[in-house]
N, C-alpha and C positions, 0 to 999 in steps of 0.2 A: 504494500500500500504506500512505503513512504517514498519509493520511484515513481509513481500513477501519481501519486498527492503531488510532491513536487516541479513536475510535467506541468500539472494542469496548472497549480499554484502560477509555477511563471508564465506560461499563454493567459490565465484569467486575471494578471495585473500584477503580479509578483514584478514582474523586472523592472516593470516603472517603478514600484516602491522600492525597490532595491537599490535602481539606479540612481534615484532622489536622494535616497537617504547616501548614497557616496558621495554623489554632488553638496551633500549638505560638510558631508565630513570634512571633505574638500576645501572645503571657503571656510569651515571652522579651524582648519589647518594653517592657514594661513598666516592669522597670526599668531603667537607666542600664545597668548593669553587664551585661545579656545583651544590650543591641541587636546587637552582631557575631554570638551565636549566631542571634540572632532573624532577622536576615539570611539567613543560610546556613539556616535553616528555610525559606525562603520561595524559597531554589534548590531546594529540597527539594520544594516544592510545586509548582513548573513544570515539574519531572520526573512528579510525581505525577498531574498530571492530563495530562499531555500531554507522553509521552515520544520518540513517536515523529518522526525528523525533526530531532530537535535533536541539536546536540553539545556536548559537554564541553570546553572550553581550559582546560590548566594553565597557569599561571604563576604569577606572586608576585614577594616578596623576601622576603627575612629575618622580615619584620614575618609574614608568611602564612604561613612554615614556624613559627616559635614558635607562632601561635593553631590551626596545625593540631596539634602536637604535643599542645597541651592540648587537642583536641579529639580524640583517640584516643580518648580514657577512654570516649565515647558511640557514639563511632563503627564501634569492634568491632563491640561488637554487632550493631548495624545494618547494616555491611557483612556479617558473617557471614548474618543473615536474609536481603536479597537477594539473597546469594550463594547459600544455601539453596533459595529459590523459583526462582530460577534454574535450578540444576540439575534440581529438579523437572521444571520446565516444559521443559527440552530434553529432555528421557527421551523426547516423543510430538513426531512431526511439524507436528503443528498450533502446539503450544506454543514452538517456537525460537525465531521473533521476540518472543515476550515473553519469552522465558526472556533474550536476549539486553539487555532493556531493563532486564532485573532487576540482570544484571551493569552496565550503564550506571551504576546509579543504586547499585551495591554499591562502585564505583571512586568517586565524588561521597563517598560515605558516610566513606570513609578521610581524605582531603586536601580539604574543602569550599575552605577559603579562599585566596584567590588563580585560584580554577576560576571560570570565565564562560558561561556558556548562551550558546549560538547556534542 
């Protein structure tokens, strides 16, 4: 399934989000001061194009709960959206495994730093 999921994922809008969120990483790169977001835009993008199959580890210290805190301000939002398309997408049978990628990547969206893709 997580070959077929992720096929379909990138033809059904995966790459755009994938490639946004590089683009995003990209220009946070740029300067000094956003490479840590510009980081956590590019776990953003390993979700976005290829979510199925992978998991999320939290951890941290200290240093990861301060940069996640200031990273709420962005982050709402963006967990509320795939928390949104989420629920959409569970409403129809077809839809639950992505709706359930959406919640994946709506948990990523809250706490990025300190979290690890596997």
């Amino acid at each position: 399934m997580g070959c077929l999921g992720n096929i379909l994922w990138l033809v059904l809008g995966g790459f755009i989000s994938g490639l946004s969120w590089c683009l995003a990483g990209i220009l946070c790169c740029i300067t000094i001061v956003g490479i840590p977001w510009g980081v956590q835009c590019f776990k953003f993008a390993q979700l976005g194009f290829f979510p199925f199959g992978r998991e999320v580890e939290y951890g941290g210290g200290v240093g990861s709960l301060l940069m996640n805190i200031l990273w709420l301000l962005l982050g709402i939002p963006l967990a509320l959206e795939s928390a949104a398309f989420g629920c959409i997408l569970c409403v129809t049978v077809v839809g639950i495994p992505f709706g359930l990628q959406h919640f994946k990547i709506a948990k990523l969206a809250l706490m990025p730093f300190g979290a690890r893709i596997r």
